[in-house]
C-alpha positions as CSV (number, residue, x, y, z in Angstrom):
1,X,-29.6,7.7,-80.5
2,X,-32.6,6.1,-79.3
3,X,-34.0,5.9,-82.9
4,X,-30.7,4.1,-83.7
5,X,-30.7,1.4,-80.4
6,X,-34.5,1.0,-81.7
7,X,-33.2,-0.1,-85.1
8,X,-30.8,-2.7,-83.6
9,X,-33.4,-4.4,-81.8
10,X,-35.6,-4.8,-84.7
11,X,-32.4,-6.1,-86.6
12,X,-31.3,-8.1,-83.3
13,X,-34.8,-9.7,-83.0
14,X,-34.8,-10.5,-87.2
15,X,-32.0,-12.0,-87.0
16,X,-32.6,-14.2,-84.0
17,X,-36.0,-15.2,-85.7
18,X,-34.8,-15.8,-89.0
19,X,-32.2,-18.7,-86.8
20,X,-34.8,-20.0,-85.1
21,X,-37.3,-20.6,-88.3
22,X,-34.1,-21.7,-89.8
23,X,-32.8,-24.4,-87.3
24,X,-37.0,-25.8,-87.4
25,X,-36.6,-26.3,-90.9
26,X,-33.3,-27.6,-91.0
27,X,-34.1,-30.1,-88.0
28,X,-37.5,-31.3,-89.4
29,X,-35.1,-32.1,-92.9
30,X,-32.7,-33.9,-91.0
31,X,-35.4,-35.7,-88.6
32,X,-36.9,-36.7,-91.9
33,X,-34.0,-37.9,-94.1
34,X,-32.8,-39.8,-90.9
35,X,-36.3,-41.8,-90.3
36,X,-36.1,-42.2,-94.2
37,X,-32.7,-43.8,-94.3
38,X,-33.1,-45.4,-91.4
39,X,-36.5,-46.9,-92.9
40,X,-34.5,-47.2,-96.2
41,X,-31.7,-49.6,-94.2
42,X,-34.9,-50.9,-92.6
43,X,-36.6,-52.0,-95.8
44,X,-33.5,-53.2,-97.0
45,X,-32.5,-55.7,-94.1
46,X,-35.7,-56.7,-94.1
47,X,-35.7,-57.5,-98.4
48,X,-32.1,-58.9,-97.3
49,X,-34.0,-61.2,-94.6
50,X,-36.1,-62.5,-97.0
51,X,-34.0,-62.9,-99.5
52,X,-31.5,-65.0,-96.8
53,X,-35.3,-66.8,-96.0
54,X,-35.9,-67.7,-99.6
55,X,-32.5,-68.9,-100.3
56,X,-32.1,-71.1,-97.5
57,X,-35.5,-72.6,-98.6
58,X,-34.4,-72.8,-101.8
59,X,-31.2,-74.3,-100.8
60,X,-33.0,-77.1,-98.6
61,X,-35.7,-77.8,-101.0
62,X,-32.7,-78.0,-103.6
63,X,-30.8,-80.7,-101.4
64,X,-34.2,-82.3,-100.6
65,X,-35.2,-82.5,-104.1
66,X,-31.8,-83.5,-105.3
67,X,-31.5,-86.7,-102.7
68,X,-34.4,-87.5,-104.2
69,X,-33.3,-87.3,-107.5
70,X,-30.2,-89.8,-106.5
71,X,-32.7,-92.3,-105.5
72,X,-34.6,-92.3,-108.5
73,X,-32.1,-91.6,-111.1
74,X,-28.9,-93.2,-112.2
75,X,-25.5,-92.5,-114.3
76,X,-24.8,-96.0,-114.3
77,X,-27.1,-98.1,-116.8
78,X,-27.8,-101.9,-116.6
79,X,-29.0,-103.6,-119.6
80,X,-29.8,-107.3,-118.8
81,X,-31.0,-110.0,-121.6
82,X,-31.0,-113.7,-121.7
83,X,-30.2,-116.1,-124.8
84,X,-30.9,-119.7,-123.9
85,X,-29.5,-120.1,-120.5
86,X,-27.0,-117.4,-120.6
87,X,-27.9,-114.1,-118.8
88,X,-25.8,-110.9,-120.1
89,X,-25.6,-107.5,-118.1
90,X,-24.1,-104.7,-119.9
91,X,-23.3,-101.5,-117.9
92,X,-23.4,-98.0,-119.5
93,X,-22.7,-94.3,-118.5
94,X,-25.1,-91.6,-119.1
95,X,-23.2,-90.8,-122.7
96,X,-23.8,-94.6,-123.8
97,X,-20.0,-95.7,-123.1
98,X,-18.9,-99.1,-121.6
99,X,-18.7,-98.8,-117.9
100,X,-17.0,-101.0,-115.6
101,X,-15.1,-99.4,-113.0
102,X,-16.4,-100.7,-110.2
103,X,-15.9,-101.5,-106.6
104,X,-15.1,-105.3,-105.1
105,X,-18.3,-106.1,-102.7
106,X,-18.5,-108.8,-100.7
107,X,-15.5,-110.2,-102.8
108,X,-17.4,-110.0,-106.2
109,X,-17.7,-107.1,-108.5
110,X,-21.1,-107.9,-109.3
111,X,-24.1,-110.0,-107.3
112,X,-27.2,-110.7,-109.6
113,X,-30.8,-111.3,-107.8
114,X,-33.1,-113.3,-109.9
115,X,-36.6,-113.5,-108.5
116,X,-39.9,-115.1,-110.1
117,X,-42.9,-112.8,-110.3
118,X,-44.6,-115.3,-108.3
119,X,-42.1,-114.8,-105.7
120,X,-41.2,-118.2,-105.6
121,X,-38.1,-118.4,-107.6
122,X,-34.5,-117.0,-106.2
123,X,-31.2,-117.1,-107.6
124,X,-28.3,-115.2,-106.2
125,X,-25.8,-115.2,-109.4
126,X,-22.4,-113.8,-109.7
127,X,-21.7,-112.7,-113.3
128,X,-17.8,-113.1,-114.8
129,X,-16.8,-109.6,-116.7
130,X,-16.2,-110.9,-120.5
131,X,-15.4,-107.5,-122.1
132,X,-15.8,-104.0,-121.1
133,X,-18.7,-103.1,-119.4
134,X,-20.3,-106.9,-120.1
135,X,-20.8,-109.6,-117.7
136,X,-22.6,-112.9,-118.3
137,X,-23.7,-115.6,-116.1
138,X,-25.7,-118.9,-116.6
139,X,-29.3,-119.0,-115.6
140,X,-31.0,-122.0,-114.9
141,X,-34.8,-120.7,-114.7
142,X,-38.2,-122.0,-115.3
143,X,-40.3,-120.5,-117.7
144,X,-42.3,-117.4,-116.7
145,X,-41.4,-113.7,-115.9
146,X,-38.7,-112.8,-113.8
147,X,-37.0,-109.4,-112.3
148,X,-33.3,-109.1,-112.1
149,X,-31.4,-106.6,-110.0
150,X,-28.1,-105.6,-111.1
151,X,-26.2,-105.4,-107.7
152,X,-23.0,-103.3,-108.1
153,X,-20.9,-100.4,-106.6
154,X,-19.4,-98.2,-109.1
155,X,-16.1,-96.3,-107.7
156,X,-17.2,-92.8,-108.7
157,X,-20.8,-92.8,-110.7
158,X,-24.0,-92.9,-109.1
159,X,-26.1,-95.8,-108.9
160,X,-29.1,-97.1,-108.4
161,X,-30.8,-100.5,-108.2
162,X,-33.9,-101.1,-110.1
163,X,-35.5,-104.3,-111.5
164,X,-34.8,-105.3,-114.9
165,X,-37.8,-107.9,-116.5
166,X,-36.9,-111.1,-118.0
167,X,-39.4,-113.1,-119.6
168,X,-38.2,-116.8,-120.0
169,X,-40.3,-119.0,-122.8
170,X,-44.3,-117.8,-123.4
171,X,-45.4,-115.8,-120.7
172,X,-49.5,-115.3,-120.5
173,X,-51.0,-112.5,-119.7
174,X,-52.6,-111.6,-116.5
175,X,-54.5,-108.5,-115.3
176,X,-52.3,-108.9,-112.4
177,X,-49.1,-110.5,-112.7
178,X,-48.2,-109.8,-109.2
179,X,-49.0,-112.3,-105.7
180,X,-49.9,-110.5,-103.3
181,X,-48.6,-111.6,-99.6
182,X,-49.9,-112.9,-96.8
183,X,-48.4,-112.5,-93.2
184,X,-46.1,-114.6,-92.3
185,X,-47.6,-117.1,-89.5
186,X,-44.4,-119.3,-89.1
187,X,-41.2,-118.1,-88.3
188,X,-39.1,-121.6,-88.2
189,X,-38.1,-122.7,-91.8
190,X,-36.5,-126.1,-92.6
191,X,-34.3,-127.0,-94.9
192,X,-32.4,-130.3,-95.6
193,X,-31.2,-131.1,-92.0
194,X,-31.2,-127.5,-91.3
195,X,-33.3,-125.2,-89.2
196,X,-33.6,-121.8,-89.2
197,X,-35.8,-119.4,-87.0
198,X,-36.2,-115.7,-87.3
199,X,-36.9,-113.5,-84.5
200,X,-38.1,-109.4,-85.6
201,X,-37.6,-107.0,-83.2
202,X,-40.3,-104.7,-84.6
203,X,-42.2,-104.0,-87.7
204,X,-42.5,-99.8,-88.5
205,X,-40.2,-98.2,-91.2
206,X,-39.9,-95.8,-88.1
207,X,-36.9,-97.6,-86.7
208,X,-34.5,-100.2,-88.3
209,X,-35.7,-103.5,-88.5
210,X,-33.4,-106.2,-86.7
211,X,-33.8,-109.7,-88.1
212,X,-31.9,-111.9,-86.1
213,X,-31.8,-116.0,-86.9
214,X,-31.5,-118.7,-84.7
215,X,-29.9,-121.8,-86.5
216,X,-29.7,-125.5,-85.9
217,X,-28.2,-128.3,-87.5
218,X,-24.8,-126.5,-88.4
219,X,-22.7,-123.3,-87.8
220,X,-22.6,-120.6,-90.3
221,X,-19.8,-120.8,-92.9
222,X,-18.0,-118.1,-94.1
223,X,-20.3,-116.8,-97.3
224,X,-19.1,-114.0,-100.0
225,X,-17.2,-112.1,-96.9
226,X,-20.0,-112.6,-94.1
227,X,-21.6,-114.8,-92.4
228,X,-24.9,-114.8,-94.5
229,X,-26.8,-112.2,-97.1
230,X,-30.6,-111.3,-96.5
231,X,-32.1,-110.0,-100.0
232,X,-35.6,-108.1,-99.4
233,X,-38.1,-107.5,-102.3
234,X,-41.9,-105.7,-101.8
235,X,-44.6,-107.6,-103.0
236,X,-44.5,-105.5,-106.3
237,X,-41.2,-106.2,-107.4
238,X,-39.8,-102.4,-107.4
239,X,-38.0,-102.1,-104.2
240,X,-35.0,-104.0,-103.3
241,X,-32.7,-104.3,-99.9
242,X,-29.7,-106.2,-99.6
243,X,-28.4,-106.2,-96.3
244,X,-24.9,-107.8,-95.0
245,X,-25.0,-108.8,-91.3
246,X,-23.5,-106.6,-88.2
247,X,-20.2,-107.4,-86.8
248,X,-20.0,-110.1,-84.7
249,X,-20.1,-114.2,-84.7
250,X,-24.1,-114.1,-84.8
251,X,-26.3,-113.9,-87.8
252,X,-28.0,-110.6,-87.1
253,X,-29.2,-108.5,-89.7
254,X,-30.5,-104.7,-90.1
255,X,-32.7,-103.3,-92.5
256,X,-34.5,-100.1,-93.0
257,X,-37.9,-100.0,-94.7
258,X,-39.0,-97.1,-96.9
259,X,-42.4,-97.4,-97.1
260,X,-45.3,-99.8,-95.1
261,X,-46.8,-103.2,-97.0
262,X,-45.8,-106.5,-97.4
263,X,-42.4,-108.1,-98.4
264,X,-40.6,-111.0,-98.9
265,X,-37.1,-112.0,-97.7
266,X,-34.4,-114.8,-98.5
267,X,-31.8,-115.0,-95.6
268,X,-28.7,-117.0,-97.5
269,X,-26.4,-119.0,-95.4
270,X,-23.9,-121.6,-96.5
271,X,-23.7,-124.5,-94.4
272,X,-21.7,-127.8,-94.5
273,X,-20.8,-126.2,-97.7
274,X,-23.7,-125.4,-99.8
275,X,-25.6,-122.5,-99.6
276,X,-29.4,-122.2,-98.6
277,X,-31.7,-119.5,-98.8
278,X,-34.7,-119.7,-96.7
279,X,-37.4,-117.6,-97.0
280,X,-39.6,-115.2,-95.0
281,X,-43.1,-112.9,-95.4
282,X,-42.7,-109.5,-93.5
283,X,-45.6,-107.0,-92.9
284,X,-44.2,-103.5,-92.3
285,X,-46.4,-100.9,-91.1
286,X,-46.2,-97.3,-89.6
């Protein structure tokens, strides 16, 4: 009897040992394999974190990089040549096709800026369409070398501005064709019996620029939809604004300016009748 009891304890204790070596091993497993999945799941938020982190930089130096591209690239293209007197502006898509669909602004479908690389000469023209995708206007200029800008909103293609060089007659060569600008030291133009003062509320391409003119002599007519046009130009010839002025019975203008330097502005205004443009020397800084 007491050799049997003596057996059952020895099996009792076994089997109560074997358990507990059991249920170490088996908890140290599952400890394990949870810390690794969790650290798995960890790993894989965090390569999911980045991945979120890399797109969204992606994504925003995508948009970034693609607003830039619609500044500096166009689907529209404007081909401008003059014969003689007559200036012709052909407009092509991206494939080469005629292109013509285009928006009514300021109650013409197409305004042409003509300036002088001296800066001296402007003409505000307003080519007729004579067949698809071609427009043609008459251009009275001296001889020497010009920039046009194509002025047009397309309904649905992108487009963007950028000067087109005319050469009228023999143009010499120069090292540097360009003026460069001095600050403007008087603010009151006249012209005719007419006028005009211009008042800047600042000068940084931090804030829009307000150019607000004070006229005598006559009241602003009704010009092209408004009550004048302001064209700006840089001193180099490869940055244009054209800016309509605010609501309202007053000629107030506001532009923004991309970059610091000098420019040159025409504010157009038709009075009694005939249009003038007078112009203006701007320094823009930080």
């Amino acid at each position: 009897m007491k050799k049997w009891i003596g057996s059952a304890l020895v099996y009792l204790l076994l089997v109560i040992g074997g358990y507990t070596v059991y249920a170490f091993y088996v908890s140290e497993d599952v400890s394990q394999g949870e810390e690794g999945s969790h650290a798995e799941h960890a790993g894989e938020e965090e390569k999911h974190g980045e991945h979120e982190e890399k797109e969204g930089h992606d994504s925003g130096g995508h948009e970034g990089h693609g607003d830039h591209e619609g500044e500096s690239s166009s689907e529209v293209q404007a081909d401008v040549m003059l014969d003689g007197e007559e200036m012709t502006i052909t407009l092509t898509d991206n494939d080469g096709n005629p292109m013509d669909d285009l928006e009514v602004n300021h109650e013409k479908l197409m305004h042409l800026i003509v300036i002088s690389e001296d800066l001296e000469q402007f003409q505000h023209l307003h080519p007729e369409k004579v067949s698809e995708g071609v427009f043609t206007a008459d251009a009275d200029l001296e001889e020497g070398m010009y920039q046009a800008f194509v002025d047009i909103k397309p309904s649905e293609l992108k487009y963007v501005n950028e000067a087109k060089p005319v050469m009228v007659g023999e143009h010499g060569g120069h090292e540097d064709n360009h003026v460069h600008l001095e600050p403007e030291t008087e603010w009151t133009k006249e012209q005719g019996d007419y006028t005009v003062t211009l008042d800047v509320n600042n000068f940084s391409v931090k804030e829009n620029v307000v150019l607000s003119f004070d006229i005598e002599g006559a009241e602003p007519e009704d010009y092209l939809g408004a009550l004048g046009h302001v064209v700006v130009v840089n001193e180099a010839l490869d940055e244009f604004i054209h800016v309509h002025p605010r609501e309202g019975e007053e000629p107030v203008f506001e532009a923004h300016f991309s970059k610091p330097g000098m420019y040159k502005l025409w504010a157009e205004f038709k009075l009694n009748g005939k249009v003038y443009a007078f112009p203006y020397v701007v320094e823009i800084t930080e």
